[in-house]
C-alpha positions as CSV (number, residue, x, y, z in Angstrom):
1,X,173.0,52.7,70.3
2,X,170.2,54.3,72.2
3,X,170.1,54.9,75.7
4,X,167.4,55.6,77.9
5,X,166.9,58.8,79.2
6,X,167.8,59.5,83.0
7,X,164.4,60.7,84.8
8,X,164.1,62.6,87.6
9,X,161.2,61.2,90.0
10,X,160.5,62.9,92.8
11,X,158.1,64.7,94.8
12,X,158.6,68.3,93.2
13,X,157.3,68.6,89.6
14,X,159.7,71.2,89.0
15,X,163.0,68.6,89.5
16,X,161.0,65.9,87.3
17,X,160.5,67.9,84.6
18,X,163.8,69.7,84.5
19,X,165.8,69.5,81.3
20,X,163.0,67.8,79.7
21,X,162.8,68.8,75.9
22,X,159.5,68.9,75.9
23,X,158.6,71.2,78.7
24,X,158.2,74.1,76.2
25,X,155.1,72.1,75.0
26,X,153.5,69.8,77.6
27,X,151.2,71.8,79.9
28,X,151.3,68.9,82.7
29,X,148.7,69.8,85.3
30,X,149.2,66.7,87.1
31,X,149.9,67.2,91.1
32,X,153.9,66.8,91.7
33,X,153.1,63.3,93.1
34,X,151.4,61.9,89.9
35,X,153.3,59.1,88.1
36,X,155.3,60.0,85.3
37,X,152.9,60.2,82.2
38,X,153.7,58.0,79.6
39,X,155.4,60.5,77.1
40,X,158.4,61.1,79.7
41,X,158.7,57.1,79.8
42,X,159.2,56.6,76.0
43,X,162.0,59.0,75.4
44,X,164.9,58.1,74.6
45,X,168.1,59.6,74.0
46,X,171.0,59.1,71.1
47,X,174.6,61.1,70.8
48,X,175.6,61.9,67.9
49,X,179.7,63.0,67.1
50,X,180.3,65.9,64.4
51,X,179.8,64.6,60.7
52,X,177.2,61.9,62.3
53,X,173.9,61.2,60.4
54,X,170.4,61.7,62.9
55,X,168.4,60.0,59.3
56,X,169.3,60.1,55.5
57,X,167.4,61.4,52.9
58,X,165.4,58.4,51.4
59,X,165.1,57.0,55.0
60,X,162.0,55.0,55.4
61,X,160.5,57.2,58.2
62,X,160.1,55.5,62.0
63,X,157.3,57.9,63.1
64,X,159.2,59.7,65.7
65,X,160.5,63.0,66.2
66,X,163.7,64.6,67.3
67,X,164.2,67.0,69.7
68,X,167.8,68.8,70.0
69,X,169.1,68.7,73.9
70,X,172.5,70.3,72.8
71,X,174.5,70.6,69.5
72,X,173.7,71.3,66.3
73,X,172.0,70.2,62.9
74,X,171.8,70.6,59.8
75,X,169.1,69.8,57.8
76,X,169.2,68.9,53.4
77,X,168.0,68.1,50.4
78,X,170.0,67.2,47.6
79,X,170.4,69.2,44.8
80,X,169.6,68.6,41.2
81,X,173.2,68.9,40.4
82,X,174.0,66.9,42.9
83,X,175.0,69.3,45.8
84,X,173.2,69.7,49.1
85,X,170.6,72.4,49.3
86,X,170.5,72.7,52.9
87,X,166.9,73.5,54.2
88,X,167.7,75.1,58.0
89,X,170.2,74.7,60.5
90,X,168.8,74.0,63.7
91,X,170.0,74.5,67.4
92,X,169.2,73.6,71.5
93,X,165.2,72.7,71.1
94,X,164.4,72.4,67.6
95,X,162.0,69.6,66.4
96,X,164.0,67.2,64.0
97,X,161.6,65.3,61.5
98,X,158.3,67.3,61.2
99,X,158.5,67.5,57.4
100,X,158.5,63.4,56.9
101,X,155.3,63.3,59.3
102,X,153.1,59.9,58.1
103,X,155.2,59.8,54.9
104,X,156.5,56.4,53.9
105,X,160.3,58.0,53.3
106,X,162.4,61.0,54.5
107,X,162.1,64.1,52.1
108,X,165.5,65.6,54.0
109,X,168.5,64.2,55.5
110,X,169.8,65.7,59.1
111,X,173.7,65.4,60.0
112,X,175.1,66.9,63.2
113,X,177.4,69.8,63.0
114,X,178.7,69.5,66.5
115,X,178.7,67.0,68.8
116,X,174.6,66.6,70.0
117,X,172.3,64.9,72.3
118,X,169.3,64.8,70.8
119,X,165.8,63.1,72.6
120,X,163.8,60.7,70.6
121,X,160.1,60.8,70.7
122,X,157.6,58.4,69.1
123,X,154.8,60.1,67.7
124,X,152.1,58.5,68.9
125,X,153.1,59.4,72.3
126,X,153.2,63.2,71.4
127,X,149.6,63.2,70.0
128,X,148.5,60.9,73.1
129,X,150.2,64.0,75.0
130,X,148.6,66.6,73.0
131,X,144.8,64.2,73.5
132,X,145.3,64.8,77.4
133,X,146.4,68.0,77.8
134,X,144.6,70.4,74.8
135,X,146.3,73.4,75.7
136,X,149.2,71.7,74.2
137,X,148.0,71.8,70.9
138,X,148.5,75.5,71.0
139,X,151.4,75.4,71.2
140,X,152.1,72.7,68.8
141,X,150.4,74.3,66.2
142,X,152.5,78.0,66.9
143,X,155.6,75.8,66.7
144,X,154.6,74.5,63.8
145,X,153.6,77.5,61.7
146,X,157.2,79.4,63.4
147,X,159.0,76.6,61.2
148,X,156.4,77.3,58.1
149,X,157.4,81.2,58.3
150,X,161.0,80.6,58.1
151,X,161.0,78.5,55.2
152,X,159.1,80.8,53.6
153,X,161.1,84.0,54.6
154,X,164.2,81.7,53.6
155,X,162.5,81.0,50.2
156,X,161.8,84.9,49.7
157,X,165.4,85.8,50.9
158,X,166.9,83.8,48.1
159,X,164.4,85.0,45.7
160,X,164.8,88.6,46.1
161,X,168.0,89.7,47.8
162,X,172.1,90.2,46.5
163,X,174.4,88.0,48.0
164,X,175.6,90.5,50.1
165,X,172.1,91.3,51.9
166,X,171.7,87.4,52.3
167,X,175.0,87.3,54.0
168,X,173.8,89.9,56.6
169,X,170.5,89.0,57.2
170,X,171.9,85.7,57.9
171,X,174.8,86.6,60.4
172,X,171.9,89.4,61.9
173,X,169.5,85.9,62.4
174,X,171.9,83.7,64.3
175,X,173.3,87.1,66.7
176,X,171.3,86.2,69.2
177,X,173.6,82.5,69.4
178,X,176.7,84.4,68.2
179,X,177.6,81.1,66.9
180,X,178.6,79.9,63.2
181,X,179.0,75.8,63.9
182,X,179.3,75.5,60.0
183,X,180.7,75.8,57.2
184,X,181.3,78.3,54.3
185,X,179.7,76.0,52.0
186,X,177.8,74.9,54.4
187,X,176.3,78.9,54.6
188,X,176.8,79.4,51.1
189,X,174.2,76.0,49.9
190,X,172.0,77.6,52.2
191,X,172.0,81.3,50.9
192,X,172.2,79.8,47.5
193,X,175.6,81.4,46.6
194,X,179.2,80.1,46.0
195,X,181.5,79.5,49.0
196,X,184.1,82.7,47.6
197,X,181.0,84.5,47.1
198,X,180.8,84.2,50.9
199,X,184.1,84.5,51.9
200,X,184.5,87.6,49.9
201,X,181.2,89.1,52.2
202,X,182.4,88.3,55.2
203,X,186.2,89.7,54.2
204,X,184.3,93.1,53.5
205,X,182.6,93.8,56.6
206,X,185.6,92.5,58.5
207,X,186.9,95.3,56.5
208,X,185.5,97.9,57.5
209,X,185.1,96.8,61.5
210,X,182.0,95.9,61.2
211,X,182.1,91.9,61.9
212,X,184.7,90.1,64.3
213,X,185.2,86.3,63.4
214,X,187.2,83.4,66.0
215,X,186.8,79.8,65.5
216,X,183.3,79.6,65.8
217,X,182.0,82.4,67.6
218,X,181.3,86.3,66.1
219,X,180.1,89.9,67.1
220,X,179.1,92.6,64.9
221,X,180.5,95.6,66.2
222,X,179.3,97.5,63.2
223,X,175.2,96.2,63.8
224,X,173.6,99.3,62.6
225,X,176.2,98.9,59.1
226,X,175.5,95.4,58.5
227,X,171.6,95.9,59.0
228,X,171.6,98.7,56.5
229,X,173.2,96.2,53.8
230,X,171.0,93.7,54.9
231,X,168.2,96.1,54.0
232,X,169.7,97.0,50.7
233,X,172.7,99.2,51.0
234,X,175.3,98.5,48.7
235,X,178.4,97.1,49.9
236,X,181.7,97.1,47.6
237,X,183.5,93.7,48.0
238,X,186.6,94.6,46.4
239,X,187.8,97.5,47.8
């Protein structure tokens, strides 16, 4: 069940708005002694364990949006022969929900891939946040065309790219969190390739030095290597 998110009220704007997931979006040019606005009051927060749902696919949709405090999701689609075509996996602040905005159902379904907290805003109370502060909007609208450009660099990835470059570019997209949470099949529904397919990549640049695996954590050691295949060197995969 739902429980309401801790606040910080004080004195110092800097303590109240600490943590909050939507700091990289409200522009709050209240004094630090103002009440807290409205938006802070209506969150909410929900934990979810590994494996847990946040919605399903086919959900009726609530109107409110999802912001990741810690873990992370997955986000799918099913496919048409019945797998998952997973859409984007998504980490510490990401906005859960934008693509089922004032639609009657959910067009994706979001399951967590590690334990999460994730903050639950209504709607309403973002655009009533975005209504009083208009700076806001700015960057509302960059966060939303940031999440337009990687679908569509996704879509031309799997369009126009070998397995083995959509293996790299995707290990070179998540270096900066060094972090693989999911899957192989996970990875492989979302590089549109077969699990082995993606086993067999990895095996080859671990190879040749170039990529160090533990349980969830990675490095590239060989950087300059694997962005070269990712650009369109060939790499032999059963050598």
């Amino acid at each position: 069940m739902a429980s309401k998110l801790k606040l910080v009220v004080s004195n110092d704007r800097v303590s109240r708005c600490y943590g909050c997931p939507l700091s990289g979006l409200c522009r709050d040019d209240a004094p630090p002694a103002a009440a807290v606005p409205h938006t802070c009051l209506e969150q909410r927060c929900v934990h979810l364990h590994s494996g847990e749902h946040l919605f399903r696919v086919s959900d009726e949709v609530d109107q409110q949006l999802h912001v990741i405090r810690s873990g992370d999701i997955k986000l799918y689609q099913h496919g048409r022969d019945g797998g998952q075509h997973i859409i984007e996996f998504l980490g510490s602040g990401a906005w859960v929900g934008l693509e089922s905005l004032n639609q009657q159902h959910r067009h994706a379904g979001a399951v967590a891939l590690t334990d999460c907290e994730v903050t639950i805003v209504p709607y309403a109370q973002v655009l009533s946040l975005l209504d009083r502060q208009p700076r806001s909007a700015e960057a509302f609208g960059q966060m939303l065309s940031g999440t337009i450009a990687r679908h569509q660099q996704h879509a031309a990835m799997l369009r126009s790219t070998s397995a083995v470059q959509r293996v790299a570019q995707f290990l070179l997209q998540r270096l900066e969190q060094a972090s693989l949470p999911m899957s192989r099949q996970d990875i492989a529904d979302y590089l549109g390739l077969t699990s082995s397919t993606v086993s067999r990549c990895l095996s080859a640049m671990r190879r040749r030095g170039w990529l160090t695996m533990g349980q969830r954590a990675y490095h590239l050691p060989g950087r300059l290597q694997v962005e070269k295949v990712a650009a369109g060197t060939p790499l032999m995969l059963d050598d």
